[in-house]
VOTORNU-778937 format. One record per residue (C-alpha): x, y, z. Coordinates in steps of 0.25 Angstrom, whole numbers, plus 5000, padded with zeros to 4 digits. Layout:
REM VOTORNU-778937
+------+------+------+
|   c1 |   c2 |   c3 |
+------+------+------+
|    X |    Y |    Z |
...
+------+------+------+
***
This chain:
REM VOTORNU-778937
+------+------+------+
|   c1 |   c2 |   c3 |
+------+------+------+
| 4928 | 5060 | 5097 |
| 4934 | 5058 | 5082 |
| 4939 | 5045 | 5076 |
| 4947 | 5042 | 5064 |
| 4945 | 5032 | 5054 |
| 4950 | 5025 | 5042 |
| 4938 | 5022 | 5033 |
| 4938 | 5012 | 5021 |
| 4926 | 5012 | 5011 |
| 4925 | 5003 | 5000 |
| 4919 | 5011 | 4989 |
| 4904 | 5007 | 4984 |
| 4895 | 5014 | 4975 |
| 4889 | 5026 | 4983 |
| 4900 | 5026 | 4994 |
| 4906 | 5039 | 4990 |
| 4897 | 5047 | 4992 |
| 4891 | 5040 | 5005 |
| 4907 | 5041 | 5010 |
| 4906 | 5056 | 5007 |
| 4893 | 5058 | 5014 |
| 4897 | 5050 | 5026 |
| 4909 | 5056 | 5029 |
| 4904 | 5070 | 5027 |
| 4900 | 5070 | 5039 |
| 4904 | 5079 | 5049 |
| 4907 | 5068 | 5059 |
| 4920 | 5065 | 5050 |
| 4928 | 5078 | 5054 |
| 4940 | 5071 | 5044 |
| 4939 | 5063 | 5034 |
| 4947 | 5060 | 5020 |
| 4943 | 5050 | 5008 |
| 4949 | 5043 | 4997 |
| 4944 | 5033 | 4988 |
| 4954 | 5021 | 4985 |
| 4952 | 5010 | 4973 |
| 4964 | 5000 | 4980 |
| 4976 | 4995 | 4971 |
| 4967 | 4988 | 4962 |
| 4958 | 5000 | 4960 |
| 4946 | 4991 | 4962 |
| 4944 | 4993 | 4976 |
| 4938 | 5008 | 4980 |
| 4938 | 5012 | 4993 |
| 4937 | 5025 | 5001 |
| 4947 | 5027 | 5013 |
| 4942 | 5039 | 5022 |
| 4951 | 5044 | 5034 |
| 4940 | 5049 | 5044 |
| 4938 | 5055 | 5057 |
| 4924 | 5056 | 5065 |
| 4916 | 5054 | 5076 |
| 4910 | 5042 | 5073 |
| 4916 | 5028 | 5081 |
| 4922 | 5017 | 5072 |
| 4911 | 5006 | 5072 |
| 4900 | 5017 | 5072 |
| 4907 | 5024 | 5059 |
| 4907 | 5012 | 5051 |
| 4892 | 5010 | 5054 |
| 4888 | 5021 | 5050 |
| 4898 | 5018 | 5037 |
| 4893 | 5006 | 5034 |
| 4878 | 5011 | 5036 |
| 4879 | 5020 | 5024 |
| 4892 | 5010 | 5017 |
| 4881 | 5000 | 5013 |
| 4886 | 4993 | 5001 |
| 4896 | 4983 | 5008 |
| 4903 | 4978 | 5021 |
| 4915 | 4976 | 5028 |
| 4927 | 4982 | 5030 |
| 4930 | 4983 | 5015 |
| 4918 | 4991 | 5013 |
| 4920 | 5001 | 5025 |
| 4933 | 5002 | 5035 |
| 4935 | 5009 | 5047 |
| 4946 | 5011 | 5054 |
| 4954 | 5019 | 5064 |
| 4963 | 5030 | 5059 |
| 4973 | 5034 | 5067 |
| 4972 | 5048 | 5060 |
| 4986 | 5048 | 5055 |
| 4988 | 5052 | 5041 |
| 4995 | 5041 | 5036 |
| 4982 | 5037 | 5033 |
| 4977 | 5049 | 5024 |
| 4990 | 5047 | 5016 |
| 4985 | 5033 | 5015 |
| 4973 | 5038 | 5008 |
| 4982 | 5043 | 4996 |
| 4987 | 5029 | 4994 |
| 4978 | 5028 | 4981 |
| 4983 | 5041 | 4974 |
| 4969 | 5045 | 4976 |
| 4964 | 5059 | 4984 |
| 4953 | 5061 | 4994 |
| 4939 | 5065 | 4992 |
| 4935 | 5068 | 5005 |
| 4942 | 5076 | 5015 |
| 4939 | 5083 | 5027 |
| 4949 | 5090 | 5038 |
| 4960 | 5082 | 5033 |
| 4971 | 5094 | 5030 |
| 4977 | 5097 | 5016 |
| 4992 | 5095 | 5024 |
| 4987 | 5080 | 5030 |
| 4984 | 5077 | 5015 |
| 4995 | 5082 | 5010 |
| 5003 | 5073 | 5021 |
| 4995 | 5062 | 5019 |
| 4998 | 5063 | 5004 |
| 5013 | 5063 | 5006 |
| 5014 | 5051 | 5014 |
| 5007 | 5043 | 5004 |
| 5017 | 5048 | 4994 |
| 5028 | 5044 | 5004 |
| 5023 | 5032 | 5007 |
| 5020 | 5027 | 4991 |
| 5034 | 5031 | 4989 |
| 5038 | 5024 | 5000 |
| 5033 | 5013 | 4994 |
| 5038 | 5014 | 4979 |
| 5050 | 5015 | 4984 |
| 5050 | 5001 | 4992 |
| 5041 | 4994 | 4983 |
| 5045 | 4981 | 4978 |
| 5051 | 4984 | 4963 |
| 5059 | 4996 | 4969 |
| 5067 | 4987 | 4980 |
| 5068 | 4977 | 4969 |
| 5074 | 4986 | 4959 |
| 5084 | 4992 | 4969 |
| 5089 | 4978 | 4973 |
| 5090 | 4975 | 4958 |
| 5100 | 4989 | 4957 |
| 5107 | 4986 | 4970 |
| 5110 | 4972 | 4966 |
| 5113 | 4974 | 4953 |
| 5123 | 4983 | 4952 |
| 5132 | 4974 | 4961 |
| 5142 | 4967 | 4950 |
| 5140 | 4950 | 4949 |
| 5132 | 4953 | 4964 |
| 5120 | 4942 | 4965 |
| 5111 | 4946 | 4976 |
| 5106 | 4935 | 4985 |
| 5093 | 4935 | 4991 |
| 5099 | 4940 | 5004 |
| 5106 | 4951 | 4997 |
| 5093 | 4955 | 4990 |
| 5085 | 4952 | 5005 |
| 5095 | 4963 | 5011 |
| 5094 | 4972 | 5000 |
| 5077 | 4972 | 4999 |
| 5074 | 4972 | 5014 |
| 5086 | 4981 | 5018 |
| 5082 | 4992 | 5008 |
| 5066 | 4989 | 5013 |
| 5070 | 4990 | 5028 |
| 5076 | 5005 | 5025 |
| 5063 | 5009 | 5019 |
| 5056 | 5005 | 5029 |
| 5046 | 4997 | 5020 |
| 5040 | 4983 | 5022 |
| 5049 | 4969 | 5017 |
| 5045 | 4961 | 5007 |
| 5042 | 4947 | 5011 |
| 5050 | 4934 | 5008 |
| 5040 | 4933 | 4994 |
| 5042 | 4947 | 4989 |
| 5056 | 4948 | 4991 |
| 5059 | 4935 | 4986 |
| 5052 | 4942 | 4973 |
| 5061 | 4955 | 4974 |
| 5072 | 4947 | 4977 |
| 5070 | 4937 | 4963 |
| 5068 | 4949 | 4955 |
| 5081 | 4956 | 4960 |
| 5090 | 4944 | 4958 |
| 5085 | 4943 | 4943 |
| 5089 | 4956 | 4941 |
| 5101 | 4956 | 4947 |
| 5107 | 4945 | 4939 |
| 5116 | 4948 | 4926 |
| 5108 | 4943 | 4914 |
| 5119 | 4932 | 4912 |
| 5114 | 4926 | 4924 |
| 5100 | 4926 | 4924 |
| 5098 | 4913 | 4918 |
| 5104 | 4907 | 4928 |
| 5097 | 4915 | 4941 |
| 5083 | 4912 | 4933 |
| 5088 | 4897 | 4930 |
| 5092 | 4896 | 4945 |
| 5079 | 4902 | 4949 |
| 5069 | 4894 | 4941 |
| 5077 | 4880 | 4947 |
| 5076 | 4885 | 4960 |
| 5060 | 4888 | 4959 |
| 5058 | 4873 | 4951 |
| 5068 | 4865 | 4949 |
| 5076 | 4859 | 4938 |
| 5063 | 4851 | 4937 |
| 5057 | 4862 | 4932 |
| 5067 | 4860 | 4918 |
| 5057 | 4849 | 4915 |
+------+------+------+
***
């Protein structure tokens, strides 16, 4: 019987070398590794994409008997993988390659490589600055046009909804939306939206 998992390490003095002797084992018949250091680089970590004949619970027992140096899920994580290889292209994520592969192919890497790049495009292309900008040049090219929160609401969440990405909550689009009327405004009226904006926020009381 063969199971797959998803494997989470956090990386402590010695590990690297007790992760490659684990896993040589002929009992993983696949397995890839990559070392990640999260968005901070202060967080490294090994994400392994395994399959074996070992049980769940009994393979992070015999983990954790070698894995000594701390506990919990943060330390070591297992977890069903589904095999699918949306999760190998996960692995890429970083910008990072693998240092240990058995019986993955070179055409499921190459795959699994090219939907990371899709994906990170994907999400260039739907992050925050870009929507921003393309409201700021749709609106602003509209003569003496002064969007309104609905017409900028329509805008951001129409063009999200065709991409197929998630919506920003009330917060962040009331930050997108701020940012887009101060940049649509002609200069001889920006006095007045900023004026306008600061009374509304404090008050005249806040003249004082």
């Amino acid at each position: 019987m063969s199971y797959a998992y998803a494997i989470r390490i956090q990386n402590y003095p010695t590990y690297d070398e007790i992760i490659q002797q684990l896993f040589s084992d002929t009992r993983f018949s696949k397995c890839i590794r990559i070392h990640h250091t999260g968005k901070k680089r202060d967080n490294p970590h090994f994400h392994l994409l395994v399959e074996c004949d070992y049980q769940q619970q009994t393979l992070r027992k015999h983990l954790n008997k070698y894995l000594t140096l701390a506990k919990g899920n943060k330390h070591v994580s297992v977890k069903d993988w589904d095999g699918r290889i949306r999760a190998i292209a996960y692995l890429y994520h970083e910008d990072t390659e693998p240092d240990m592969i058995r019986n993955i192919s070179d055409e499921e890497l190459e795959k699994a490589k090219e939907i990371n790049r899709a994906t990170k495009e994907k999400f260039k292309s739907n992050a925050p600055a870009k929507i921003v900008q393309e409201a700021i040049e749709y609106f602003i090219y509209k003569p003496n046009f002064k969007p309104s929160m609905k017409d900028i609401f329509d805008f951001v969440f129409d063009r999200l909804r065709e991409s197929g990405d998630w919506l920003p909550n009330k917060f962040q689009f009331e930050r997108w939306a701020m940012r887009i009327q101060a940049s649509v405004r002609p200069q001889h009226e920006w006095h007045s939206y900023k004026t306008n904006l600061y009374e509304s926020w404090y008050g005249q009381c806040a003249y004082l």
